[in-house]
PyMOL Python script that loads the backbone (N, CA, C, O; Angstrom):
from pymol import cmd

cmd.read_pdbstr("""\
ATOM      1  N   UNK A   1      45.403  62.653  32.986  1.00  0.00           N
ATOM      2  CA  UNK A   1      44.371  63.526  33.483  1.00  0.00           C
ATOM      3  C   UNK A   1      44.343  64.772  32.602  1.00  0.00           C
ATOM      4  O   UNK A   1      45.359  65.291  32.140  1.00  0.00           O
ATOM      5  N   UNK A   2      43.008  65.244  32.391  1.00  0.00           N
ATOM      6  CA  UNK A   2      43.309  66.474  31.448  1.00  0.00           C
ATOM      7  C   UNK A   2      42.454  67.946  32.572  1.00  0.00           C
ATOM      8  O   UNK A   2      42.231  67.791  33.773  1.00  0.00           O
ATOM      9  N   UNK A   3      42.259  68.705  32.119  1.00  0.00           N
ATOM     10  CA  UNK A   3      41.886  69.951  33.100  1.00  0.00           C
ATOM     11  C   UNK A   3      40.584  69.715  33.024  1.00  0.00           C
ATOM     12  O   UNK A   3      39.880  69.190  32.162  1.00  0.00           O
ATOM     13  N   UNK A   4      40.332  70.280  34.273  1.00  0.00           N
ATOM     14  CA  UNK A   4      38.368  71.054  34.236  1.00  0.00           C
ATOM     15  C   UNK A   4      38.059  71.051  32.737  1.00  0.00           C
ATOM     16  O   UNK A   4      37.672  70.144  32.001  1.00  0.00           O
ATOM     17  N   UNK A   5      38.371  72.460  32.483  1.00  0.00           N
ATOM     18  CA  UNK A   5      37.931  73.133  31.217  1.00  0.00           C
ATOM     19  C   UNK A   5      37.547  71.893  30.275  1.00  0.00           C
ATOM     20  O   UNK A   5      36.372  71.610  30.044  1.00  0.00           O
ATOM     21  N   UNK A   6      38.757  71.096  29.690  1.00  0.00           N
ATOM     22  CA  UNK A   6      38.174  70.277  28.770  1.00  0.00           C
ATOM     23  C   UNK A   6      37.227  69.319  28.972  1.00  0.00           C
ATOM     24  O   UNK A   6      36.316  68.979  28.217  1.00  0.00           O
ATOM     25  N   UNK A   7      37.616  68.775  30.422  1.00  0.00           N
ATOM     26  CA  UNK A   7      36.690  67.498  30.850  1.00  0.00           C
ATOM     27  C   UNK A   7      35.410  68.515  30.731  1.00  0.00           C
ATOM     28  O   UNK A   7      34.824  68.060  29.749  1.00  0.00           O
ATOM     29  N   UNK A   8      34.704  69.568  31.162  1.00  0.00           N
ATOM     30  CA  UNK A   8      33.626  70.030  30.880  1.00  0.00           C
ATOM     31  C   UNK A   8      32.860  69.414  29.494  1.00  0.00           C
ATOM     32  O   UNK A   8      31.745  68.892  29.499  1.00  0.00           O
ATOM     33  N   UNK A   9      33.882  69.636  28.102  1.00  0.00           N
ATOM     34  CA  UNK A   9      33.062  69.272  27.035  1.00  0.00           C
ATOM     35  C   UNK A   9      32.984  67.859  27.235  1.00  0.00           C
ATOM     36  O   UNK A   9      31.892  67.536  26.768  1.00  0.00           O
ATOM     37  N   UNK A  10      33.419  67.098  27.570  1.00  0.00           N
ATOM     38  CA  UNK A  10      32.894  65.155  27.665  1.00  0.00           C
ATOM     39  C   UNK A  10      31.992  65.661  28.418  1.00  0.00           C
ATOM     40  O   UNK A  10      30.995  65.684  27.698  1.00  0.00           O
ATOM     41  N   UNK A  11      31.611  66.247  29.809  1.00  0.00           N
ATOM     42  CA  UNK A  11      30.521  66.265  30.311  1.00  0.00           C
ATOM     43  C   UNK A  11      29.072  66.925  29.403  1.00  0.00           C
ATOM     44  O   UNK A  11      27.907  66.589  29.617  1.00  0.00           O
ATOM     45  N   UNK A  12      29.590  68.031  28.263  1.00  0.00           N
ATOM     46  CA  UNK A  12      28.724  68.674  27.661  1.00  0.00           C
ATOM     47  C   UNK A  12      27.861  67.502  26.507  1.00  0.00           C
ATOM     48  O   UNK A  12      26.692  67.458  26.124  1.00  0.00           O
ATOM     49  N   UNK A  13      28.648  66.944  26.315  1.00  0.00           N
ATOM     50  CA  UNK A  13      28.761  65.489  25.015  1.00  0.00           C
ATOM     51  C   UNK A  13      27.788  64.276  25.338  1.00  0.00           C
ATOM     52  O   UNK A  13      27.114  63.603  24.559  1.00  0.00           O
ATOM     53  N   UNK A  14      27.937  64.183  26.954  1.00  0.00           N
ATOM     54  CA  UNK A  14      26.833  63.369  27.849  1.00  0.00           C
ATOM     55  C   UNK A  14      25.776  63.732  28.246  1.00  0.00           C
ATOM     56  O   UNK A  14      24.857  62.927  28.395  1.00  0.00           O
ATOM     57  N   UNK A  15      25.641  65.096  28.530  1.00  0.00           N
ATOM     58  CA  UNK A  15      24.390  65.728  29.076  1.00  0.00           C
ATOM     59  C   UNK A  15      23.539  65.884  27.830  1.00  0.00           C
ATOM     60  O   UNK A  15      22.313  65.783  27.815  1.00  0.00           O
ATOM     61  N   UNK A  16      24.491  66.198  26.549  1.00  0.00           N
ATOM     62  CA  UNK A  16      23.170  66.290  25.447  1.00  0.00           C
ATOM     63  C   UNK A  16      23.140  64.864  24.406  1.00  0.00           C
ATOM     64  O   UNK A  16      22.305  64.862  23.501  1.00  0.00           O
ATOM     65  N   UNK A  17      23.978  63.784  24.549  1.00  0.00           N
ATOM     66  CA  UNK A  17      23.685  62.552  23.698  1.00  0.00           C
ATOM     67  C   UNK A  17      24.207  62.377  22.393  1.00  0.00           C
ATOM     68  O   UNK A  17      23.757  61.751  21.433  1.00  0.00           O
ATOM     69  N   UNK A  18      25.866  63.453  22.619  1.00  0.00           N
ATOM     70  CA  UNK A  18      26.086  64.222  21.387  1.00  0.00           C
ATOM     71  C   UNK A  18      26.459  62.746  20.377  1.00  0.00           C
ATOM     72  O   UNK A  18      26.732  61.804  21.122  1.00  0.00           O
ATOM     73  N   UNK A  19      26.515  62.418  19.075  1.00  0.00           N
ATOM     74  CA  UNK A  19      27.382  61.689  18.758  1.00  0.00           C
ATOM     75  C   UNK A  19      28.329  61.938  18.382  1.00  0.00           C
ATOM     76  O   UNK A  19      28.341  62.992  17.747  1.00  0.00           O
ATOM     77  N   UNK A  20      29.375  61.359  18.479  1.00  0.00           N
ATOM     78  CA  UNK A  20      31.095  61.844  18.552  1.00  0.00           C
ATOM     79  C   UNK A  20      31.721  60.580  18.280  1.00  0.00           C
ATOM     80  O   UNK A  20      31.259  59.452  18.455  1.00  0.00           O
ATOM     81  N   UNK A  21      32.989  60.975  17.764  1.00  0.00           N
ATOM     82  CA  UNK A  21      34.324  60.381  16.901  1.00  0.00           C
ATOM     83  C   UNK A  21      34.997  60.618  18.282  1.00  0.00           C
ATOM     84  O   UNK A  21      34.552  61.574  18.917  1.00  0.00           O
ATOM     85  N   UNK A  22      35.857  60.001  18.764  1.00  0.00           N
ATOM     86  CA  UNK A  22      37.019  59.425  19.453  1.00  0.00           C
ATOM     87  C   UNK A  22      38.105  59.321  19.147  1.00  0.00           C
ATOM     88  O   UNK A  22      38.197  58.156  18.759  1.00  0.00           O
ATOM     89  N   UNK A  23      39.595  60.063  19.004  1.00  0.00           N
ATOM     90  CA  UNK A  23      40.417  59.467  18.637  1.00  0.00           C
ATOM     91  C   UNK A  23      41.384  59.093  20.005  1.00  0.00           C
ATOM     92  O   UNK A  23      41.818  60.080  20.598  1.00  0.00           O
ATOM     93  N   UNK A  24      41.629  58.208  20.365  1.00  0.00           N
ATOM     94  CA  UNK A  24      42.714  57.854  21.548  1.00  0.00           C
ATOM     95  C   UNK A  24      44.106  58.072  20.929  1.00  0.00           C
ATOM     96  O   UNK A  24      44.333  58.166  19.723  1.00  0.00           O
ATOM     97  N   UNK A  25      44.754  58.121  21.647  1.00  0.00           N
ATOM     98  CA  UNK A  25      46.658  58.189  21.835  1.00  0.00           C
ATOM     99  C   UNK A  25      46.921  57.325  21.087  1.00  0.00           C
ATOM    100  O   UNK A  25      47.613  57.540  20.093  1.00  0.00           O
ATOM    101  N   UNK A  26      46.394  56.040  21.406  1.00  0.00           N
ATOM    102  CA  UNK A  26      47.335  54.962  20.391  1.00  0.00           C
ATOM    103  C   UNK A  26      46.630  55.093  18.794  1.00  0.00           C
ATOM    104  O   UNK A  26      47.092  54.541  17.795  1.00  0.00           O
ATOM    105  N   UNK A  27      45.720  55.740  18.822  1.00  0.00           N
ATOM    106  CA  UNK A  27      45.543  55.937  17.193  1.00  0.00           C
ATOM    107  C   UNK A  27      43.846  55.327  17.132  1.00  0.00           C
ATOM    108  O   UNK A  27      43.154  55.559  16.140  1.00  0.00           O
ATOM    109  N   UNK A  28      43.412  54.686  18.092  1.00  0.00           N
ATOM    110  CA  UNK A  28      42.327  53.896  17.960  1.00  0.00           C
ATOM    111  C   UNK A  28      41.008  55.011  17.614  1.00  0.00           C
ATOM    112  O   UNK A  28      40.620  55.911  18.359  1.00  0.00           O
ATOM    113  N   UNK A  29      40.511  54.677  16.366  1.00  0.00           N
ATOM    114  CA  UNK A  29      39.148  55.542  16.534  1.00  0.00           C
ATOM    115  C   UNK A  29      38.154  54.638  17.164  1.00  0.00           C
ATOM    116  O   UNK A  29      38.141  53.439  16.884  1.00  0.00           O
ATOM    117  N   UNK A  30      37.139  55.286  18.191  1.00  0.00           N
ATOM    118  CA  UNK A  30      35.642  55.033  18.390  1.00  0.00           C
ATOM    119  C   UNK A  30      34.765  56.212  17.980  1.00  0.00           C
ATOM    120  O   UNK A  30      34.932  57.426  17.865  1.00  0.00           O
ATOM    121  N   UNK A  31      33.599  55.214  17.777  1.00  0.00           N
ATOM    122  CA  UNK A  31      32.262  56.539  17.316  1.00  0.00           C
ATOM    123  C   UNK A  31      31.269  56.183  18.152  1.00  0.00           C
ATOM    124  O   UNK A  31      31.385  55.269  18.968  1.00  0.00           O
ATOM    125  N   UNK A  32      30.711  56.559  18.070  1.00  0.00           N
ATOM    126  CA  UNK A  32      29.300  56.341  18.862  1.00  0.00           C
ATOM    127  C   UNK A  32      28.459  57.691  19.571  1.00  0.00           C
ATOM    128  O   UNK A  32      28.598  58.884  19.299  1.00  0.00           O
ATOM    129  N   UNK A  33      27.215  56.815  20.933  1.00  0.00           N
ATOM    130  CA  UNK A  33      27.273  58.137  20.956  1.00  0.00           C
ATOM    131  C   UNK A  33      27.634  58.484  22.342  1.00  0.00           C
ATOM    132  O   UNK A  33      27.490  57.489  23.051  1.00  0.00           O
ATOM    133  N   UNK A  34      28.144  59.752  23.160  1.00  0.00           N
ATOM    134  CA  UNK A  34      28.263  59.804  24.632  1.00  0.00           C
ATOM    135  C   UNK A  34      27.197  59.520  25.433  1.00  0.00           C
ATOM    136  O   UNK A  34      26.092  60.021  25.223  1.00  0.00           O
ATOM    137  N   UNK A  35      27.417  58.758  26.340  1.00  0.00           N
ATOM    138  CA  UNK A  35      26.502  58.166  27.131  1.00  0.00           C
ATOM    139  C   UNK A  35      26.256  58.938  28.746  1.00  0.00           C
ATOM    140  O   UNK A  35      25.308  59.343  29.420  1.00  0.00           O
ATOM    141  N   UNK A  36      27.559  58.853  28.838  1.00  0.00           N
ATOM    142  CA  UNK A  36      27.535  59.474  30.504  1.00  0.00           C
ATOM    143  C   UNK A  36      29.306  59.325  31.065  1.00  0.00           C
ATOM    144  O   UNK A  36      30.026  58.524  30.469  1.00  0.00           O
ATOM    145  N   UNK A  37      29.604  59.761  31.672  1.00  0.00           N
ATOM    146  CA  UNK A  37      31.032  59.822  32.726  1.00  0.00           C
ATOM    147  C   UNK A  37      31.295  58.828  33.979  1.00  0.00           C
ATOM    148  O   UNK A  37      30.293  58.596  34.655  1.00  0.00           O
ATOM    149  N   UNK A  38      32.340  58.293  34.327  1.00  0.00           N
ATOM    150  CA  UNK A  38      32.034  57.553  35.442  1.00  0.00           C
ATOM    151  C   UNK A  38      33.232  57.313  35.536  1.00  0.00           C
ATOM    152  O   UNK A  38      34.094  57.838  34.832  1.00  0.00           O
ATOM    153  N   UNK A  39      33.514  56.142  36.791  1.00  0.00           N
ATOM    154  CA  UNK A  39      35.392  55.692  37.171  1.00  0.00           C
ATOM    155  C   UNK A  39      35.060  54.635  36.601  1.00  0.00           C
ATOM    156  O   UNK A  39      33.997  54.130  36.239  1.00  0.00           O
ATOM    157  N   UNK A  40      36.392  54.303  36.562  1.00  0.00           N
ATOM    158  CA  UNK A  40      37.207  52.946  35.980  1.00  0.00           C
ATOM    159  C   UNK A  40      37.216  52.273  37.597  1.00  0.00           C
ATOM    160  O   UNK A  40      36.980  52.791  38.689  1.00  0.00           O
ATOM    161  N   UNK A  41      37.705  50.506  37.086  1.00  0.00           N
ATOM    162  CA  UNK A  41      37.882  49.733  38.885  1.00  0.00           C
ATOM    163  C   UNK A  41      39.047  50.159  39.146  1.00  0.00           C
ATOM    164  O   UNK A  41      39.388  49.909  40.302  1.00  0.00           O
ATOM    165  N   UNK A  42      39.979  50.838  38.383  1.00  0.00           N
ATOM    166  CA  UNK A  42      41.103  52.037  39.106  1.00  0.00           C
ATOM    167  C   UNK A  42      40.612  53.191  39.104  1.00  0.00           C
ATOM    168  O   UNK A  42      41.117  54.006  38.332  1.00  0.00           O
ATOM    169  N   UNK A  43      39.957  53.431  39.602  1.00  0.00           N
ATOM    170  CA  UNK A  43      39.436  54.835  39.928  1.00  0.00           C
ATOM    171  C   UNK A  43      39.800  55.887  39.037  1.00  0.00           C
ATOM    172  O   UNK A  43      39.872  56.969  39.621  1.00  0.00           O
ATOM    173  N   UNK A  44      40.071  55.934  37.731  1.00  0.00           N
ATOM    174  CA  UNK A  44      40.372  56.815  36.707  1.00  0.00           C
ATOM    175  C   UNK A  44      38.948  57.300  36.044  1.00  0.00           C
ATOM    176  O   UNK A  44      38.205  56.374  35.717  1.00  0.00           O
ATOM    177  N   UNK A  45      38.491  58.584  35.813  1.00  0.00           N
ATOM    178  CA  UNK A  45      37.831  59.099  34.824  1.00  0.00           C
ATOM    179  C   UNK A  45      37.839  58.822  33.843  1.00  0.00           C
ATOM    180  O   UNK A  45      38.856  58.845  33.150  1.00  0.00           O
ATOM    181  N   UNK A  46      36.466  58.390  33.362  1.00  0.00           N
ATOM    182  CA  UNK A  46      36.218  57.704  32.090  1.00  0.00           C
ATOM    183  C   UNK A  46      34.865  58.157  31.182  1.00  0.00           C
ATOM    184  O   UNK A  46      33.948  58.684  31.811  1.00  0.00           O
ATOM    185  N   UNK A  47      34.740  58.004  30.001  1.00  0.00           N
ATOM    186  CA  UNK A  47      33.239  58.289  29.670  1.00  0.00           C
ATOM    187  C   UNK A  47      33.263  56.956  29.079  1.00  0.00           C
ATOM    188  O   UNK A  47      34.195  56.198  28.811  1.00  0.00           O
ATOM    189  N   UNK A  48      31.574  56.833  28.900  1.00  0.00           N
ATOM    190  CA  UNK A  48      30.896  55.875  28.614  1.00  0.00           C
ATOM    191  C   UNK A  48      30.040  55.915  27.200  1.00  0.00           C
ATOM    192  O   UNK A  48      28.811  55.953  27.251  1.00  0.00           O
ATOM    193  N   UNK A  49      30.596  55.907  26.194  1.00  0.00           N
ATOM    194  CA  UNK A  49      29.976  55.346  24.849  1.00  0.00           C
ATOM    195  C   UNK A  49      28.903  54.443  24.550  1.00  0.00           C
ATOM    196  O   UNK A  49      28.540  53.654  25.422  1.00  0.00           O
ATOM    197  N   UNK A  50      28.383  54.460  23.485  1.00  0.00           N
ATOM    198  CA  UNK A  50      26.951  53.430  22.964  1.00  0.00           C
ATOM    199  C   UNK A  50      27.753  53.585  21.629  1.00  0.00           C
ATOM    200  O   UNK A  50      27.917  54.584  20.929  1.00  0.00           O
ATOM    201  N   UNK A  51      28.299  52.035  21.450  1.00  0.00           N
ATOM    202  CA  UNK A  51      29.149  51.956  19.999  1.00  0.00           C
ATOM    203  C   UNK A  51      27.858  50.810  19.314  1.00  0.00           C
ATOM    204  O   UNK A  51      27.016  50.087  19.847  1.00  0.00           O
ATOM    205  N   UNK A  52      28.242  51.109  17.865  1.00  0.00           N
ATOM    206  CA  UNK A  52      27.234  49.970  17.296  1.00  0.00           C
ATOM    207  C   UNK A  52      27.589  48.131  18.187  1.00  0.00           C
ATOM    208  O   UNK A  52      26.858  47.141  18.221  1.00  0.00           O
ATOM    209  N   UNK A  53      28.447  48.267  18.548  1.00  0.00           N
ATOM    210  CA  UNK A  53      28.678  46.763  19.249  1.00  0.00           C
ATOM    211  C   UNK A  53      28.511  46.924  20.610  1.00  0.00           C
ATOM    212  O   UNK A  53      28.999  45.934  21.156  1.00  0.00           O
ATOM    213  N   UNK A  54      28.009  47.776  21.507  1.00  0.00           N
ATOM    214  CA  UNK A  54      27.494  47.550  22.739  1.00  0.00           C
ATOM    215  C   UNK A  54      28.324  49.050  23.419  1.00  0.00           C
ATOM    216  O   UNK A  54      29.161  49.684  22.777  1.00  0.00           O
ATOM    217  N   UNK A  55      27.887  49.394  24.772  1.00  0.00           N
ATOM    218  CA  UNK A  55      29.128  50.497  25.695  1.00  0.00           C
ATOM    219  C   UNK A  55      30.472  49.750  25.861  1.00  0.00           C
ATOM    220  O   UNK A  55      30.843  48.586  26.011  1.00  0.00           O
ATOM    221  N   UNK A  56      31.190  51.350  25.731  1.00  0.00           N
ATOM    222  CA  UNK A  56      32.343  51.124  26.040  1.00  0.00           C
ATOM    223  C   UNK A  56      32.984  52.117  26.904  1.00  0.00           C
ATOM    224  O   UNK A  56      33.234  53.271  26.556  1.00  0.00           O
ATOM    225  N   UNK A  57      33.222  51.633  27.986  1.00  0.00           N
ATOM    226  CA  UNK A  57      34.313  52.694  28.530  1.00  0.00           C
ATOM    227  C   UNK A  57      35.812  53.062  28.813  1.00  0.00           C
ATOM    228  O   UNK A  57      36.792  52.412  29.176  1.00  0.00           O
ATOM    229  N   UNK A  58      35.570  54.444  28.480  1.00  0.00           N
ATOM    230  CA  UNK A  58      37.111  54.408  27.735  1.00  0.00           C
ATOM    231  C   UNK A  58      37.758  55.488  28.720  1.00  0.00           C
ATOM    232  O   UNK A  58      37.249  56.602  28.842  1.00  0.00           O
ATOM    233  N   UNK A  59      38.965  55.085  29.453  1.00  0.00           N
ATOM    234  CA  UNK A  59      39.528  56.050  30.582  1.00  0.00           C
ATOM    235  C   UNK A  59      39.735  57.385  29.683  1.00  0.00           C
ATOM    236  O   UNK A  59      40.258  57.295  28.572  1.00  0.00           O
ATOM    237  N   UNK A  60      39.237  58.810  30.292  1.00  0.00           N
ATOM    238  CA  UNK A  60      39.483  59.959  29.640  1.00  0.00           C
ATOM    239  C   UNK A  60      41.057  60.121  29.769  1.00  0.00           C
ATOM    240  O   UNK A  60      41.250  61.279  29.397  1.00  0.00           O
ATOM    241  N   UNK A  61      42.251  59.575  30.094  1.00  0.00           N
ATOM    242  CA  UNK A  61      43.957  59.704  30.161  1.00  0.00           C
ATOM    243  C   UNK A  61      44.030  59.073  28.570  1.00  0.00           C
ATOM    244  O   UNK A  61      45.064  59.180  27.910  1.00  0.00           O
ATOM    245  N   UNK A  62      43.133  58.583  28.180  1.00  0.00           N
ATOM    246  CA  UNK A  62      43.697  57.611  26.669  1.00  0.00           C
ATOM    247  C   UNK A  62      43.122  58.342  25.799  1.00  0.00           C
ATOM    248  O   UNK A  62      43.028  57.867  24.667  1.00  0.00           O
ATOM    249  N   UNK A  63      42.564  59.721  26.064  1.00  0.00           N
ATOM    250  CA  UNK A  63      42.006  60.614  24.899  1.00  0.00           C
ATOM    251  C   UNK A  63      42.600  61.266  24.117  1.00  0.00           C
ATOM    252  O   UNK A  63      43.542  61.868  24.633  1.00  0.00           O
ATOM    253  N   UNK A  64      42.420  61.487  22.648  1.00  0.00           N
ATOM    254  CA  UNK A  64      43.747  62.449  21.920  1.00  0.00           C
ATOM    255  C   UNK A  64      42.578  63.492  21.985  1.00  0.00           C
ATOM    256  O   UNK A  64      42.526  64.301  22.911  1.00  0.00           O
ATOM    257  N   UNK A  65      41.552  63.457  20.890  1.00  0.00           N
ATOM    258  CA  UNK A  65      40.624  64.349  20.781  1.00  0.00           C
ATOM    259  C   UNK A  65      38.960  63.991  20.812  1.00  0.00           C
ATOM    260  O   UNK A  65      38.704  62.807  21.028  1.00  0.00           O
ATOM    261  N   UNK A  66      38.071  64.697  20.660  1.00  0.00           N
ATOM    262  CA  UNK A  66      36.713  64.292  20.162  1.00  0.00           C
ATOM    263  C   UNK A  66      36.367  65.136  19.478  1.00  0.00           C
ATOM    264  O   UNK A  66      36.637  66.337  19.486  1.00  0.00           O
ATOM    265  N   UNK A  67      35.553  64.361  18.650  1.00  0.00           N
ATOM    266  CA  UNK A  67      34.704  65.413  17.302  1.00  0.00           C
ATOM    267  C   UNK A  67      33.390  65.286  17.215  1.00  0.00           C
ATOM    268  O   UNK A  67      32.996  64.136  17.021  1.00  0.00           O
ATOM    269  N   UNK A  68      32.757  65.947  17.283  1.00  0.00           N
ATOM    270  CA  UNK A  68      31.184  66.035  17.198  1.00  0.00           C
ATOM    271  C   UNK A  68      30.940  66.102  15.881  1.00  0.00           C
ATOM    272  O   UNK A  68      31.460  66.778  14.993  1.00  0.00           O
ATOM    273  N   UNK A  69      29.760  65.015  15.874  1.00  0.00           N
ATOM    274  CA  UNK A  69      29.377  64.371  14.458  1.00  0.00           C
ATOM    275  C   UNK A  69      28.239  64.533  14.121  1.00  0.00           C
ATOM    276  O   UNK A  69      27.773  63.934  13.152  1.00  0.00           O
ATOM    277  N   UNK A  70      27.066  65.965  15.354  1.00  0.00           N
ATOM    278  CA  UNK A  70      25.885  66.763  14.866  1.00  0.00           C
ATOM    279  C   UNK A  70      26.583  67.679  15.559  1.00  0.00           C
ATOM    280  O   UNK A  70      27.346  67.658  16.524  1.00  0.00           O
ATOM    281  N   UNK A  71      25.885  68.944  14.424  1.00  0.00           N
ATOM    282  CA  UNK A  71      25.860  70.168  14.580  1.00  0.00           C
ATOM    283  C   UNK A  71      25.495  70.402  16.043  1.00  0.00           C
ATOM    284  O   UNK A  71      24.708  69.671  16.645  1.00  0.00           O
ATOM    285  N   UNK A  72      26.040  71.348  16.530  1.00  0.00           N
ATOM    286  CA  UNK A  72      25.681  72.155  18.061  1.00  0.00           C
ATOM    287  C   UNK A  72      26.521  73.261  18.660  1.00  0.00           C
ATOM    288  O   UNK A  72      27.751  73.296  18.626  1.00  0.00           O
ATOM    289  N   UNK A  73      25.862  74.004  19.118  1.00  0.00           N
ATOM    290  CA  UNK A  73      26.268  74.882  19.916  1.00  0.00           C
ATOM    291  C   UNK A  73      27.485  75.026  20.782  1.00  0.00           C
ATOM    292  O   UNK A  73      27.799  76.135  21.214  1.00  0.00           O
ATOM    293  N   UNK A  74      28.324  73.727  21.109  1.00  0.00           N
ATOM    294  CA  UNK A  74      28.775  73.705  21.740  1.00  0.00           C
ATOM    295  C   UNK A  74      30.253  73.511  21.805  1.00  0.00           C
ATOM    296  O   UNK A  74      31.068  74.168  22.452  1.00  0.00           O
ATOM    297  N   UNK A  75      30.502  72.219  20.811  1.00  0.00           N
ATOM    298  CA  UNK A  75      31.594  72.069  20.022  1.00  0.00           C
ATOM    299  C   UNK A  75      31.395  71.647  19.228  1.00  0.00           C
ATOM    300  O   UNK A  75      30.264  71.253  18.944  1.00  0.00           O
ATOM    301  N   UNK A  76      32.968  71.466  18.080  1.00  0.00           N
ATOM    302  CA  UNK A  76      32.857  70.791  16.614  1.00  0.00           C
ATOM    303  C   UNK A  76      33.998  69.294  16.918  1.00  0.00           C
ATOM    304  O   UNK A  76      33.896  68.087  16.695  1.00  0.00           O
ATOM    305  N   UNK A  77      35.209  70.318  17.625  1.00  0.00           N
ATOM    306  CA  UNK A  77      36.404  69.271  17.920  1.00  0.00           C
ATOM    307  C   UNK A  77      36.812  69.848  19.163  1.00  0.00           C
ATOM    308  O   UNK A  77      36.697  71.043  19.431  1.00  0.00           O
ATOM    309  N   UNK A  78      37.248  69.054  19.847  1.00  0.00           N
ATOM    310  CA  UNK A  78      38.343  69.610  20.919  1.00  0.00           C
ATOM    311  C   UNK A  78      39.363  68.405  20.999  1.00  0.00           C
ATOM    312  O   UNK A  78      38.998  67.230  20.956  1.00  0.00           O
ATOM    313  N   UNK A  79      41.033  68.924  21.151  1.00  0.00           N
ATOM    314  CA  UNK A  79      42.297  67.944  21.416  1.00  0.00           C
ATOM    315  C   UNK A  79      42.555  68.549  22.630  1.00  0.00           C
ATOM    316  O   UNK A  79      42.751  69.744  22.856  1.00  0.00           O
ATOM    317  N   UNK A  80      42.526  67.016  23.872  1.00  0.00           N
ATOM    318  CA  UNK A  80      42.892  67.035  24.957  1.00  0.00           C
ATOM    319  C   UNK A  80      44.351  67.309  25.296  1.00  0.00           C
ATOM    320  O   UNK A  80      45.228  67.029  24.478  1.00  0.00           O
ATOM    321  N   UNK A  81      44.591  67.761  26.290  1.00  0.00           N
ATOM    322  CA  UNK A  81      46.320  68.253  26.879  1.00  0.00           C
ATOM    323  C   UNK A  81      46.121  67.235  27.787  1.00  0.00           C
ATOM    324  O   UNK A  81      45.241  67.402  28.632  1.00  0.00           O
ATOM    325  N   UNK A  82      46.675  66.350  27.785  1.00  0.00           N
ATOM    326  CA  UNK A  82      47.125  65.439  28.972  1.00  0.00           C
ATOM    327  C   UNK A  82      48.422  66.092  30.376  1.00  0.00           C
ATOM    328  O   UNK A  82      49.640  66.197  30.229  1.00  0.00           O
ATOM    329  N   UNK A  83      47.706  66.380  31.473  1.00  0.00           N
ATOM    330  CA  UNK A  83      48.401  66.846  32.370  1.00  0.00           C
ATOM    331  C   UNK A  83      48.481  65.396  33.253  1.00  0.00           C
ATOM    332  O   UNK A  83      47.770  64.393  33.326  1.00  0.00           O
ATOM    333  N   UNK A  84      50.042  65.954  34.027  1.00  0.00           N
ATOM    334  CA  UNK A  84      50.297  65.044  34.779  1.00  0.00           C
ATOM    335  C   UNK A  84      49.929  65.689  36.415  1.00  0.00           C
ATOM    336  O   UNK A  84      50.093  64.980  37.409  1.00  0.00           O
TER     337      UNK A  84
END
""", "prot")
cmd.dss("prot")
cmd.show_as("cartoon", "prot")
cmd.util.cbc("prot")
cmd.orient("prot")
């Protein structure tokens, strides 16, 4: 789980269609673009991607960072703190 504060920018990333780089914990990059937020069938917080091979949703606990891949106002990068 990570805090408000950061989960705000995945919400900021969805509300405007940002496209963004992904890096997860285990090293995995995704790109694409943010789609929207939602649960997992374990009820975990997740966002929802548009990758060139179809959506993907990816629990926000498996996030290292995201990088915004157009210019904006809002962010460039942010690295998640995983709280327990």
């Amino acid at each position: 789980m990570m805090s408000c504060s950061q989960y705000d920018y995945i919400e900021i990333a969805c509300l405007y269609h940002l496209p963004v780089r992904l890096k997860l914990l285990n090293g995995t990059i995704v790109e694409g673009t943010a789609v929207d937020t939602t649960y997992t069938t374990e009820r975990k917080e997740a966002i929802v991607i548009a990758t060139s091979s179809g959506h993907e949703t990816l629990p926000t606990e498996s996030l290292h960072s995201m990088q915004a891949l157009a210019a904006n106002p809002h962010f460039d990068q942010v690295t998640f703190t995983q709280i327990a």
